[in-house]
N, CA, C and O atoms as a MOPAC input file, in Angstrom:
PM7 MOZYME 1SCF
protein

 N      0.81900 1    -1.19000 1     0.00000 1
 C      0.00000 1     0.00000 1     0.00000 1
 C      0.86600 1     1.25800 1     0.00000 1
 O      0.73900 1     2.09700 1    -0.89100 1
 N      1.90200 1     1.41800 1     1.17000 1
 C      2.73800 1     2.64300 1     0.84000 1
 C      3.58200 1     2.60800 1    -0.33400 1
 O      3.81100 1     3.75700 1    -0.71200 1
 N      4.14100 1     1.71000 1    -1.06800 1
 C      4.55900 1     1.82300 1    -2.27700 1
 C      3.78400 1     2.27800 1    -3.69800 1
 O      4.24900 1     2.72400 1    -4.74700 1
 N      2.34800 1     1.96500 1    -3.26900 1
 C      1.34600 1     2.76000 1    -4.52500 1
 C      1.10700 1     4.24000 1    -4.13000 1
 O      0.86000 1     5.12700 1    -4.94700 1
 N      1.21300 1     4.42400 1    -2.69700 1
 C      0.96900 1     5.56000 1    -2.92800 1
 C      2.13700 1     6.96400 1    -3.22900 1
 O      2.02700 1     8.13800 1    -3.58500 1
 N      3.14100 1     6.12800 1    -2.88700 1
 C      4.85800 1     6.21600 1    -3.21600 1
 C      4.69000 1     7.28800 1    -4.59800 1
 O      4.78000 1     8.46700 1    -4.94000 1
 N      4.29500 1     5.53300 1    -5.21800 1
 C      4.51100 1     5.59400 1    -7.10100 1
 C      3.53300 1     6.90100 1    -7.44000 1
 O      3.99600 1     7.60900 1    -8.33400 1
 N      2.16200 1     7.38000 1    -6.83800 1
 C      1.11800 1     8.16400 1    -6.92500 1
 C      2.01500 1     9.17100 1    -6.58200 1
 O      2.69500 1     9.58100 1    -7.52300 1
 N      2.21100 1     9.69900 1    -5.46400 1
 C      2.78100 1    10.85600 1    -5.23200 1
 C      4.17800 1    11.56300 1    -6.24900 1
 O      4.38000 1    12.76800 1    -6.39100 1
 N      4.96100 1    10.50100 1    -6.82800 1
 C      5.90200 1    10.63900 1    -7.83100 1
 C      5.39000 1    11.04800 1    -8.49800 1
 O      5.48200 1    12.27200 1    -8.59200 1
 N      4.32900 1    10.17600 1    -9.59600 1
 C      3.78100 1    10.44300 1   -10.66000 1
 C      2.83700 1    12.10800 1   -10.77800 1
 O      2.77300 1    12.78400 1   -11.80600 1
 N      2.25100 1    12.42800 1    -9.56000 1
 C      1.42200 1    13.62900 1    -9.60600 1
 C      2.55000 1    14.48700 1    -9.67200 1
 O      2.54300 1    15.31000 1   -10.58800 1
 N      3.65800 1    14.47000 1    -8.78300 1
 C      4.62800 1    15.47100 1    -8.67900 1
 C      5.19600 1    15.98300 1   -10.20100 1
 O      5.19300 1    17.10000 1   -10.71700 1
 N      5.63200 1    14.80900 1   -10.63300 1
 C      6.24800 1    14.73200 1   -11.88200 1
 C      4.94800 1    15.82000 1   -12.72400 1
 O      5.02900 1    17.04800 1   -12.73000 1
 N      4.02100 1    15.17200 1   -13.26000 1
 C      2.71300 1    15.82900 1   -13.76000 1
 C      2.83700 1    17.45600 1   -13.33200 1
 O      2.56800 1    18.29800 1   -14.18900 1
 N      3.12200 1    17.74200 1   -12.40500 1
 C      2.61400 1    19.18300 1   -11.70400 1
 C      3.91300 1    19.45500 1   -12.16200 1
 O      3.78100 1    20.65800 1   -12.38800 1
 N      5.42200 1    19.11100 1   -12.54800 1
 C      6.55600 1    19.57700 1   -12.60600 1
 C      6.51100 1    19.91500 1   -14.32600 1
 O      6.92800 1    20.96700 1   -14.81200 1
 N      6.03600 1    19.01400 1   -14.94800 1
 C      5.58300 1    19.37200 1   -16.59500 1
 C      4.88700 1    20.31900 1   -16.91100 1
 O      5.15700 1    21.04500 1   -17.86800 1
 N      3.79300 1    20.47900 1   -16.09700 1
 C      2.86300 1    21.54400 1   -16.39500 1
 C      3.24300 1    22.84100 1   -15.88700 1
 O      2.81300 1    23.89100 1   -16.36500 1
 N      4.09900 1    22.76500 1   -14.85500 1
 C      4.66500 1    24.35200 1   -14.59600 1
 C      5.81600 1    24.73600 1   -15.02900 1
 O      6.23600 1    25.82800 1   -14.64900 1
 N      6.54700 1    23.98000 1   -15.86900 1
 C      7.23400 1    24.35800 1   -17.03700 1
 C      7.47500 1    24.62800 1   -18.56700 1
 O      8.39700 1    24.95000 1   -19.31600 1
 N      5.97000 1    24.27900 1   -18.62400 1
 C      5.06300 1    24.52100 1   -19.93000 1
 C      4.48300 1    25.82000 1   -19.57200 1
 O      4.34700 1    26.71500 1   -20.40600 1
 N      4.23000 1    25.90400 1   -18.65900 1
 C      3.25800 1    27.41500 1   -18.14800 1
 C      4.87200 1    28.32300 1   -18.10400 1
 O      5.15200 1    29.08600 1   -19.02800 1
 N      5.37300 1    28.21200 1   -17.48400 1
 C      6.90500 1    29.07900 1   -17.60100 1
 C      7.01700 1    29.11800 1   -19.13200 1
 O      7.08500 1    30.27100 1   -19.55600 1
 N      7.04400 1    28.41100 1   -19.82700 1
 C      7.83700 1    28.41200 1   -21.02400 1
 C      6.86300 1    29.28600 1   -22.07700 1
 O      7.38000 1    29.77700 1   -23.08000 1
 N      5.44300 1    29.45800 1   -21.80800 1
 C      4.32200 1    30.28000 1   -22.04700 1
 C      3.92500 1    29.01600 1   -23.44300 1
 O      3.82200 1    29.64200 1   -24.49800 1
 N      3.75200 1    27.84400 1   -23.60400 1
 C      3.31200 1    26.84500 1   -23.95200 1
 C      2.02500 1    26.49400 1   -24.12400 1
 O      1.32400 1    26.17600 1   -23.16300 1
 N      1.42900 1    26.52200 1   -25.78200 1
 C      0.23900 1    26.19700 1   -25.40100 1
 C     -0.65400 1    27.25000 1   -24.93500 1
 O      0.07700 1    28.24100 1   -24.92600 1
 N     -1.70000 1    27.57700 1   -24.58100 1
 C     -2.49000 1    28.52600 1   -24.94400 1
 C     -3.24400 1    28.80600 1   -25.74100 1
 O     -3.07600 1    27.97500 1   -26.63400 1
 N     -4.16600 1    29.60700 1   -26.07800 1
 C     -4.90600 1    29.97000 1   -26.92300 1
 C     -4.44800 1    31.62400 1   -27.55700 1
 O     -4.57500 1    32.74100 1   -27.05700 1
 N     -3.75400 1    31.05400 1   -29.15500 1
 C     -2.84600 1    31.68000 1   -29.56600 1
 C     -4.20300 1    33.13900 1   -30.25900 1
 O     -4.97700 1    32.56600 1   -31.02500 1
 N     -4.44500 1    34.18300 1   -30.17500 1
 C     -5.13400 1    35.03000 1   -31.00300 1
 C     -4.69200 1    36.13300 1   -31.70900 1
 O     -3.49800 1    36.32900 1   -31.48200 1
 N     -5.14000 1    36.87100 1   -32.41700 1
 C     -4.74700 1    38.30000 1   -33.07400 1
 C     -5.51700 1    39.18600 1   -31.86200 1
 O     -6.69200 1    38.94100 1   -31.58900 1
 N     -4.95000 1    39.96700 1   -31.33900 1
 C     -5.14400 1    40.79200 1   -30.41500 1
 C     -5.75900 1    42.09700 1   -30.88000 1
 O     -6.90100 1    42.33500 1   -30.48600 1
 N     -5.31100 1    42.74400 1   -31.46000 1
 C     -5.85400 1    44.10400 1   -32.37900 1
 C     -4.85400 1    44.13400 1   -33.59700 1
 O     -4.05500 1    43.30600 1   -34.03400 1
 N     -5.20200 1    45.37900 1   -33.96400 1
 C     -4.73200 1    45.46100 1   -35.78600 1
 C     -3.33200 1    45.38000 1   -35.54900 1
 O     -2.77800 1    44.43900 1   -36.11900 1
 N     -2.44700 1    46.30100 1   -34.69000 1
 C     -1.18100 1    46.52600 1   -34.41300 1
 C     -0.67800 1    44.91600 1   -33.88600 1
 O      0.53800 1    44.93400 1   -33.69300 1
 N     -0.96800 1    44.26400 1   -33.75300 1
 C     -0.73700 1    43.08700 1   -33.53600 1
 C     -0.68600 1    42.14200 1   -35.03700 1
 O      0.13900 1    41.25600 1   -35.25900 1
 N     -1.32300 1    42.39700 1   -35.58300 1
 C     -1.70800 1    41.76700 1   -37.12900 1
 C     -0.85000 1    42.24800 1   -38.00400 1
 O     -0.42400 1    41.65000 1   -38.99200 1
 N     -0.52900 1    43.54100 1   -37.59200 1
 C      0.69500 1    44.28800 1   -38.80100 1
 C      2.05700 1    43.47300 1   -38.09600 1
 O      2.84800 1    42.89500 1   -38.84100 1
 N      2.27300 1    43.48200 1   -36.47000 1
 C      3.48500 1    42.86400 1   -36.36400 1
 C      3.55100 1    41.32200 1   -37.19200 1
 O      4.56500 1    41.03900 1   -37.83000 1
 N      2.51500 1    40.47400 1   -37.12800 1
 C      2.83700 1    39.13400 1   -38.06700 1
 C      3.05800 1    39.41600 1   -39.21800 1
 O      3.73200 1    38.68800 1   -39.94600 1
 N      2.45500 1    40.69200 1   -39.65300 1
 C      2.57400 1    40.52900 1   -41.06100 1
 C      3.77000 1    40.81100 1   -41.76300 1
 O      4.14000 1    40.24100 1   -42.78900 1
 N      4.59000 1    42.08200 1   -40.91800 1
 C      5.85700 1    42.45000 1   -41.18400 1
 C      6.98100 1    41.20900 1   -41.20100 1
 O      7.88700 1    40.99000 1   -42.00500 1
 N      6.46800 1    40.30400 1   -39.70600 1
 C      7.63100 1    38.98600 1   -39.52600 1
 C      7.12300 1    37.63200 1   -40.65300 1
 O      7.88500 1    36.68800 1   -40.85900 1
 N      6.19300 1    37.69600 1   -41.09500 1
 C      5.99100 1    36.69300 1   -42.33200 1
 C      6.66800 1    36.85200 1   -43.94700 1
 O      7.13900 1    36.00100 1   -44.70200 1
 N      6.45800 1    38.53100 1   -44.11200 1
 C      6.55600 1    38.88200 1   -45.61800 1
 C      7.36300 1    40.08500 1   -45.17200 1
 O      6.78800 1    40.93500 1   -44.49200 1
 N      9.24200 1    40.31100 1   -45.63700 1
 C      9.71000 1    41.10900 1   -45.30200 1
 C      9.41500 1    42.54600 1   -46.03400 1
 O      9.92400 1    43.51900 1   -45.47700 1
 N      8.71300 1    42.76700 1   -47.12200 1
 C      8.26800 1    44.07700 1   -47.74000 1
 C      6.94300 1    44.42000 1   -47.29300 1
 O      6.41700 1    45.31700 1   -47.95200 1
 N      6.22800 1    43.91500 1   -46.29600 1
 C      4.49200 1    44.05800 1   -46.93100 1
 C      4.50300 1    45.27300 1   -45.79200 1
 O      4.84200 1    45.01000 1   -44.63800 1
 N      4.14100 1    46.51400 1   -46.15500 1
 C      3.69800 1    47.40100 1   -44.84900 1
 C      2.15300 1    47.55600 1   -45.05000 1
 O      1.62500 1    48.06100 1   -46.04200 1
 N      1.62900 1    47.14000 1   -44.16000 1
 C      0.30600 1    47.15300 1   -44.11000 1
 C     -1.00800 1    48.44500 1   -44.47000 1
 O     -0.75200 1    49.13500 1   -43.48300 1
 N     -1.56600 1    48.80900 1   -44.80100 1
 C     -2.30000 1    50.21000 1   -44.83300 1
 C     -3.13600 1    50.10000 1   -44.22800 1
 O     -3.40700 1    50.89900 1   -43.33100 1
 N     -4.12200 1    48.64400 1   -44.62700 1
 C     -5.65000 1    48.26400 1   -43.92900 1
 C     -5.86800 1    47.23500 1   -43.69800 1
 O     -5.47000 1    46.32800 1   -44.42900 1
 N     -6.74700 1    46.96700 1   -42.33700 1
 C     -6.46800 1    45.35000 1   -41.90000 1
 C     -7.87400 1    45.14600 1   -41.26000 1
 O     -8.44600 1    45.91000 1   -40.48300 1
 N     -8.35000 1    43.84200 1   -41.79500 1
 C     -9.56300 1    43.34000 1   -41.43300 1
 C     -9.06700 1    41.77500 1   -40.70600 1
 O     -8.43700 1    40.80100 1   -41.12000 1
 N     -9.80300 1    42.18800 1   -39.27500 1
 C     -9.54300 1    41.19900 1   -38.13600 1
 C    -11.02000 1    40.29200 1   -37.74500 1
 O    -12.12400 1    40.69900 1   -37.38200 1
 N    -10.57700 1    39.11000 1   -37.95600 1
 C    -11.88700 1    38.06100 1   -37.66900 1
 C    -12.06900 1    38.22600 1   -36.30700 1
 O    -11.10900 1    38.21800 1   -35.53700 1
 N    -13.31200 1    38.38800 1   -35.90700 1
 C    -14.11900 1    38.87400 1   -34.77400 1
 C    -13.47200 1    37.81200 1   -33.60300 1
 O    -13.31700 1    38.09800 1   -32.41600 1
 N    -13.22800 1    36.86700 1   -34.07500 1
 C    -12.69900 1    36.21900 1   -32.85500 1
 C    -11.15000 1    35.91900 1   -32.88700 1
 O    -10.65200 1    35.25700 1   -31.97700 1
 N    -10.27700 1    36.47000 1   -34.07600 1
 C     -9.27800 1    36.71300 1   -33.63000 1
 C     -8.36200 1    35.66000 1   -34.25000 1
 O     -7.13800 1    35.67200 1   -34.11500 1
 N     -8.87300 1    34.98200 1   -34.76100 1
 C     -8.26100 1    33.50400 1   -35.52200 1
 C     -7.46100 1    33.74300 1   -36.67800 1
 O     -6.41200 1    33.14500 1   -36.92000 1
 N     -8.09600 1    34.83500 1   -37.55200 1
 C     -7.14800 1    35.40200 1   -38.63100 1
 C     -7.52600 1    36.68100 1   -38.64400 1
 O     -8.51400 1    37.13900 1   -38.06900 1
 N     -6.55300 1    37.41000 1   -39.45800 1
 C     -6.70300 1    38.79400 1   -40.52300 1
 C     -6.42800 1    38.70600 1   -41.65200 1
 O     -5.63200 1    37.85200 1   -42.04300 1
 N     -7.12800 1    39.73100 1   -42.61400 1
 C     -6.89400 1    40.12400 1   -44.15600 1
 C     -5.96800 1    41.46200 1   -43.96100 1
 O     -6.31500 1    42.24200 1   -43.07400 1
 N     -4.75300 1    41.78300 1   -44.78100 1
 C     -4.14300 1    42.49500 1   -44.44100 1
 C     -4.02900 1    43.18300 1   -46.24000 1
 O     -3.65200 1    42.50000 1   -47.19200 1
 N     -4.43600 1    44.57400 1   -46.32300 1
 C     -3.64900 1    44.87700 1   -47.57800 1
 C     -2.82800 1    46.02000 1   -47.35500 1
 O     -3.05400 1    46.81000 1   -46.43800 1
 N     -1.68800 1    46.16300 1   -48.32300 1
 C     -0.56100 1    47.14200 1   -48.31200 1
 C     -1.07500 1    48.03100 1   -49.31700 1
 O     -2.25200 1    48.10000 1   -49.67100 1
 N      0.26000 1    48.96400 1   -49.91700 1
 C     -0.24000 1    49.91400 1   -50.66200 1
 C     -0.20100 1    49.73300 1   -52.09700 1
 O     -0.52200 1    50.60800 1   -52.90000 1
 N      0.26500 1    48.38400 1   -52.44400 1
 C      0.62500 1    48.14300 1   -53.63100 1
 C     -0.48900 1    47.34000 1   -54.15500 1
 O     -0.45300 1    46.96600 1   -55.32700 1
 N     -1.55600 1    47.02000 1   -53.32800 1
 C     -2.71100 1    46.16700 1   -53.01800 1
 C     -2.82500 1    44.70800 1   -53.22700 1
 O     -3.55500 1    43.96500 1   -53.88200 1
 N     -1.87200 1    44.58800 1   -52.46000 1
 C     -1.20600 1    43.23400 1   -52.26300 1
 C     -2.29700 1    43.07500 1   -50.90100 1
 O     -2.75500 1    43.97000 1   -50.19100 1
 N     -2.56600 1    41.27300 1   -50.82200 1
 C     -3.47200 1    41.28800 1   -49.58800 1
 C     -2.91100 1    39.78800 1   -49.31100 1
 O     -2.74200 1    38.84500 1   -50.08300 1
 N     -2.68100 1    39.92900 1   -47.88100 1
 C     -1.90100 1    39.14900 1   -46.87300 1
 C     -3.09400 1    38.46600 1   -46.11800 1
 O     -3.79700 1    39.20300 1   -45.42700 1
 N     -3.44600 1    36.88900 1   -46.19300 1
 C     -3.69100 1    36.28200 1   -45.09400 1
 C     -3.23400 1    35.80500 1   -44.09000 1
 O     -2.44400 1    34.87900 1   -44.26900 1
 N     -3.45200 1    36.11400 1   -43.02800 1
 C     -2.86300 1    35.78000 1   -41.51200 1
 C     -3.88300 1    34.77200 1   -40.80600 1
 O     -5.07300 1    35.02200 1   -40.61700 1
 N     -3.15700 1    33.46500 1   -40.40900 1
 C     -3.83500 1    32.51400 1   -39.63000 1
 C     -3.48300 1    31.71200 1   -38.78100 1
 O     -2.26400 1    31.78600 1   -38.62000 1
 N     -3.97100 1    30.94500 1   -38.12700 1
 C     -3.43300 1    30.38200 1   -37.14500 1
 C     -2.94200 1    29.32000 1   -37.61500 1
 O     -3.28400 1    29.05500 1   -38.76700 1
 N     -2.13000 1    28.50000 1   -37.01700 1
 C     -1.48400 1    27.23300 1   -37.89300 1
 C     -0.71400 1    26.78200 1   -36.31100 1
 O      0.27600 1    27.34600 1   -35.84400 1
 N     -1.50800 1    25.56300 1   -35.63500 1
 C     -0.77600 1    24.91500 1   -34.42500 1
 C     -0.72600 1    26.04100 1   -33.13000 1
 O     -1.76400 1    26.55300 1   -32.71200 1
 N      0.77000 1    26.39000 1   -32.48800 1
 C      0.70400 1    27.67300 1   -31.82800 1
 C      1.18400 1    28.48700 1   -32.57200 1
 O      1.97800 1    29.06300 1   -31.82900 1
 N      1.30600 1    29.21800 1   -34.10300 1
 C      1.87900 1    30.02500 1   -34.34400 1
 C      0.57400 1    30.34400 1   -35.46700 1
 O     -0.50500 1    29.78400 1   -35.66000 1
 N      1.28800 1    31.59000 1   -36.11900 1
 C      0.26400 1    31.95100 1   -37.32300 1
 C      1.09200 1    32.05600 1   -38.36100 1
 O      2.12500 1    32.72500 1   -38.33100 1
 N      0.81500 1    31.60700 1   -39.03600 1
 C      1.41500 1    31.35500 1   -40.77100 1
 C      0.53400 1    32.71300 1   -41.53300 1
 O     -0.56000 1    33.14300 1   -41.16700 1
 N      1.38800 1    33.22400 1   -42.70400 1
 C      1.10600 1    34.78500 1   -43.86200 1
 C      1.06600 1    33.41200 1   -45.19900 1
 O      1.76600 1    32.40400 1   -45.30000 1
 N     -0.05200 1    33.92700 1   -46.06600 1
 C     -0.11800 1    33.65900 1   -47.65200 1
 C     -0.36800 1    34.96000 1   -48.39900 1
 O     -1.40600 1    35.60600 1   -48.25400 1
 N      0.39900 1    35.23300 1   -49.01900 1
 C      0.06200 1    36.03700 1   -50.03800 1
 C     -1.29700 1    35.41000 1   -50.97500 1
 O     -1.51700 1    34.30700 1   -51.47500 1
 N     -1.99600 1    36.58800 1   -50.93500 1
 C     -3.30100 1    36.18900 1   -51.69200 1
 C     -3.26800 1    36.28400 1   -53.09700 1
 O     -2.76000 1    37.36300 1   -53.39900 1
 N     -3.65700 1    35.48200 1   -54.30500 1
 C     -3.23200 1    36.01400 1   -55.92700 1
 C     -5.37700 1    35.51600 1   -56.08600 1
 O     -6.30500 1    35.28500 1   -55.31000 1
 N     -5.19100 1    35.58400 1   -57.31600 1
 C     -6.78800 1    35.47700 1   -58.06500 1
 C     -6.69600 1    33.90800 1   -57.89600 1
 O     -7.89500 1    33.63000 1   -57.92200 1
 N     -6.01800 1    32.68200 1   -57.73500 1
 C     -6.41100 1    31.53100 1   -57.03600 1
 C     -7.09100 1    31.17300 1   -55.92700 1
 O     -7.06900 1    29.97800 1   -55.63300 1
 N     -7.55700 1    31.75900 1   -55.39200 1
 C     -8.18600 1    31.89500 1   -53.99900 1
 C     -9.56600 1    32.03400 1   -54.04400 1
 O     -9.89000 1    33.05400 1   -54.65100 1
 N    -10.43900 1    31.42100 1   -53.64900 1
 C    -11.48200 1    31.18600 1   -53.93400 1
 C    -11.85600 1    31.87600 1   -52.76100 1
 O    -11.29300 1    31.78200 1   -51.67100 1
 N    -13.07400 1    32.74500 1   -53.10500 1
 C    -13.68700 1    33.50600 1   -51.70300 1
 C    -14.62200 1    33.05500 1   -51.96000 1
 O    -14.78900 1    32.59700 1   -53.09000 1
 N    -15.89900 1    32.99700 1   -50.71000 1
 C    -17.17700 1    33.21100 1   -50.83300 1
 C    -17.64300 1    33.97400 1   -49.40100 1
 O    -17.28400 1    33.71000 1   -48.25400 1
 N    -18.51800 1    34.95700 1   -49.85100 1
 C    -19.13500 1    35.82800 1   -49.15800 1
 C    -20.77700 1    35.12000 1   -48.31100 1
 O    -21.75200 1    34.68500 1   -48.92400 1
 N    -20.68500 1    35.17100 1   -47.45500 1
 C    -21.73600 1    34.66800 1   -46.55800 1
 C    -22.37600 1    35.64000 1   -45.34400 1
 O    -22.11400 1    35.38600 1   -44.16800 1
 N    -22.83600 1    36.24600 1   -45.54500 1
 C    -23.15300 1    37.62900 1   -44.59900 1
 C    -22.14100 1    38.58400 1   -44.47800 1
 O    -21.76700 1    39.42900 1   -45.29200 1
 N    -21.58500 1    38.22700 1   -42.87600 1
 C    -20.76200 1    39.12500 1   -42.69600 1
 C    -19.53800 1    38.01700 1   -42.41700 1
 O    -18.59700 1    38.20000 1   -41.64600 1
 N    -19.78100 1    36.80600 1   -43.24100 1
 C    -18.51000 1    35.77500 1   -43.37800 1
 C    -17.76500 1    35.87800 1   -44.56900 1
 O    -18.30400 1    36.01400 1   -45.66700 1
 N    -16.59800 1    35.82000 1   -44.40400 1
 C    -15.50800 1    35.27900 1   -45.98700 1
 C    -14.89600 1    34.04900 1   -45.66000 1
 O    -13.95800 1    34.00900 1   -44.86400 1
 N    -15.34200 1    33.06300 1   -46.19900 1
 C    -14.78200 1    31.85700 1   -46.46000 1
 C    -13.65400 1    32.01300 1   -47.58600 1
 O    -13.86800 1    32.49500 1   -48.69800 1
 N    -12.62100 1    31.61200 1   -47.20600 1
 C    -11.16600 1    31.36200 1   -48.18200 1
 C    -10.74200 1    30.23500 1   -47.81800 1
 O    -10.53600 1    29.66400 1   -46.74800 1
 N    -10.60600 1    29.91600 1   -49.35200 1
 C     -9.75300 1    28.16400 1   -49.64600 1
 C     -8.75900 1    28.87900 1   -50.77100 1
 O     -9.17600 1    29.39300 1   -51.80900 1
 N     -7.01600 1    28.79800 1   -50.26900 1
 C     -6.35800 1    28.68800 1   -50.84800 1
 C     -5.77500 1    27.71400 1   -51.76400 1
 O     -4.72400 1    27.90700 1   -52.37400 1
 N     -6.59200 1    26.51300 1   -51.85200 1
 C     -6.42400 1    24.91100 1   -52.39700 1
 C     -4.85200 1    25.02300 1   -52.02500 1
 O     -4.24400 1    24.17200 1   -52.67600 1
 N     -3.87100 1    25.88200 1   -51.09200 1
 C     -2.75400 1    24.94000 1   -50.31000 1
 C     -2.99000 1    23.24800 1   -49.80700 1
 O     -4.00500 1    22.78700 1   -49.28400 1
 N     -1.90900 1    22.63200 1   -50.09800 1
 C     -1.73300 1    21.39700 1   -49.83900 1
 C     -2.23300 1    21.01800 1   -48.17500 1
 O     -1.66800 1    21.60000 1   -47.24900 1
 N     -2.97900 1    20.32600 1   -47.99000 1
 C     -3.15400 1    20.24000 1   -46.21000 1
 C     -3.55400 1    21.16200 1   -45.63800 1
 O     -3.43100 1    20.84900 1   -44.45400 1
 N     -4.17200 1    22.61100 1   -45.71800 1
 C     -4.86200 1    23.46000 1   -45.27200 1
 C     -6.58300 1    23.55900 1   -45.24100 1
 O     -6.91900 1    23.98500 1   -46.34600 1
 N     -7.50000 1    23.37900 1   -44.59000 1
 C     -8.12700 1    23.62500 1   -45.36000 1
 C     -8.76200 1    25.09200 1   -45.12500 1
 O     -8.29000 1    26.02100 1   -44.46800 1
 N     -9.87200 1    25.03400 1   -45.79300 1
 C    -10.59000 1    26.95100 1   -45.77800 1
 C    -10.80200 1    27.23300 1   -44.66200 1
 O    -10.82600 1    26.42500 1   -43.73300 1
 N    -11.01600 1    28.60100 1   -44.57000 1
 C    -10.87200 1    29.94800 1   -43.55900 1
 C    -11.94000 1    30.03000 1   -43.18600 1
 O    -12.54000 1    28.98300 1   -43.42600 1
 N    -12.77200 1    31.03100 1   -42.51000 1
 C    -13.89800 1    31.50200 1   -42.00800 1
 C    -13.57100 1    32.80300 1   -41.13600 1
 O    -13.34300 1    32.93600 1   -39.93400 1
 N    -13.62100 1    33.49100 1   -41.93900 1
 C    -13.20600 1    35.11400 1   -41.49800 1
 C    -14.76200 1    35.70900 1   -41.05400 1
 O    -15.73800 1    35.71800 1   -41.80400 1
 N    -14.74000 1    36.04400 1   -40.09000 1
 C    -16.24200 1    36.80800 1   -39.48200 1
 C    -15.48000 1    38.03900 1   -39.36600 1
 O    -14.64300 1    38.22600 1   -38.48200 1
 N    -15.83300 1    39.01800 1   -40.42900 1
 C    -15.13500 1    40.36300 1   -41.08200 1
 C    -16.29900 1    41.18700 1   -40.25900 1
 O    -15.90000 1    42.00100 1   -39.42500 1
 N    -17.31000 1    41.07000 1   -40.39200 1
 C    -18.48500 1    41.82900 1   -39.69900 1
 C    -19.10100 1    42.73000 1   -40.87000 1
 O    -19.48400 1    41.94700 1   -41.73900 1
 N    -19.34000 1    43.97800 1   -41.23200 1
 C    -19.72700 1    44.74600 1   -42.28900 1
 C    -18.72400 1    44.88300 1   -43.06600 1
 O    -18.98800 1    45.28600 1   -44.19900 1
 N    -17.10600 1    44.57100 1   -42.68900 1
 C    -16.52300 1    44.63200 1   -43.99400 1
 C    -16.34900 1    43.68700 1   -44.67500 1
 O    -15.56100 1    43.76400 1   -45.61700 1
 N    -16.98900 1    42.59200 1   -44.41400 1
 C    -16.81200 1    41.73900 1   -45.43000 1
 C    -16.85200 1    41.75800 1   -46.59200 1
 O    -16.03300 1    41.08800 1   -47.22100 1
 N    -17.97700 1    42.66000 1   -47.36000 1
 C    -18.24700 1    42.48300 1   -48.42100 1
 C    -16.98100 1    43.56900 1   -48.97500 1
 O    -16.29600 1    43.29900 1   -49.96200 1
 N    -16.85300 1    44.49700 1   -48.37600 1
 C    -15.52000 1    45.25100 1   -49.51500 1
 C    -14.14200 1    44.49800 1   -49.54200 1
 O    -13.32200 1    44.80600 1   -50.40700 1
 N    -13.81700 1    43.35700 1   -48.46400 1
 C    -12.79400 1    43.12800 1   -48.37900 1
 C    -12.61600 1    41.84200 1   -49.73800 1
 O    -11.60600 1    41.57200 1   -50.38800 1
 N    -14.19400 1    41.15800 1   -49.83500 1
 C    -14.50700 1    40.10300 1   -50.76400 1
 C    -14.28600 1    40.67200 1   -52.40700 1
 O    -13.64100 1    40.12000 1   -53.29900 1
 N    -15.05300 1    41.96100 1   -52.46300 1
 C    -14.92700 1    42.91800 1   -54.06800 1
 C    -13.48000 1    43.23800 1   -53.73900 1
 O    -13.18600 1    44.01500 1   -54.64800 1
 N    -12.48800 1    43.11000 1   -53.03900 1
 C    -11.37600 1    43.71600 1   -53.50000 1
 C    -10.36800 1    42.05200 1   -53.88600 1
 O     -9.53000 1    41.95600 1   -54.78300 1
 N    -10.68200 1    41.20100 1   -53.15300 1
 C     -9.71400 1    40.06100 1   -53.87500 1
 C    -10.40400 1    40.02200 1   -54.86100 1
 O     -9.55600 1    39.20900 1   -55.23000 1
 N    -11.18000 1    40.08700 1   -55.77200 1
 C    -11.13700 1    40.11700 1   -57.04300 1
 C    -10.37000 1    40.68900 1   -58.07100 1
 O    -10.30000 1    40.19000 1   -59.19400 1
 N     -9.75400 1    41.78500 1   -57.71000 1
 C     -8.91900 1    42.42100 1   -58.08800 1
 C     -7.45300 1    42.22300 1   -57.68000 1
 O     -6.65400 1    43.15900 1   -57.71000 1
 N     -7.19200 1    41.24500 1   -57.37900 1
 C     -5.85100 1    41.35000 1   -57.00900 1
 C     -4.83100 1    40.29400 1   -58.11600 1
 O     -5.38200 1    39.26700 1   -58.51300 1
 N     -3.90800 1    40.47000 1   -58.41400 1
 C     -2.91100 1    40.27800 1   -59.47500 1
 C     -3.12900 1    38.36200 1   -59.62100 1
 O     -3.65400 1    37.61500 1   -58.79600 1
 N     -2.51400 1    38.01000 1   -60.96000 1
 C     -1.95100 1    36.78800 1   -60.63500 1
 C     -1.16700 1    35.69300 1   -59.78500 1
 O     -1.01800 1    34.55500 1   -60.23200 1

């Protein structure tokens, strides 16, 4: 009996010693876009030219649409704990759903987006139409 509870007390210790070095190490979490100035910093550390002008942030924070001045438009998303940038071209399939933009980049192993843009959805949807090859 004192040897199980031996092995128990090890094992919880151990457990509680993982988890407060995951919490130190800031591990895990629930990774979000915080505000716009937050969305321009990914966007700068993804794509070393893109300076941002205007940025549409999904209501809950999961991604942004980012365009510069050259009207280049940057998707920002979550990917594991980090967020991965795609440059957006006319391959990109949008569809407009209220105040939703669904994007499928047909990237390999990704699948589509769900941007809750709110009222800008629809200008942010008429402008990837226009964007380059």
């Amino acid at each position: 009996m004192l040897a199980e509870l031996i092995k128990f007390g090890v094992s919880l210790g151990s457990i509680l010693a993982l988890a407060g070095f995951a919490w130190m190490l800031k591990l895990g979490g629930d990774m979000r876009i915080r505000d716009a100035r937050h969305a321009r910093e990914i966007a700068q550390e993804q794509v070393f030219d893109f300076i941002p002008v205007a940025v549409a942030l999904d209501r809950a924070g999961m991604g942004a649409l980012l365009r510069d001045i050259e009207g280049r438009q940057l998707l920002i998303r979550r990917h594991g704990s980090a967020f991965v940038g795609r440059m957006l071209d006319r391959h990109v399939d949008a569809r407009l759903d209220q105040n939703f933009l669904i994007l499928d980049t047909h990237d390999m192993g990704v699948r589509p987006i769900t941007l809750n843009l709110g009222e800008d959805a629809p200008v942010w949807a008429s402008a990837l139409r226009r964007l380059p090859s």
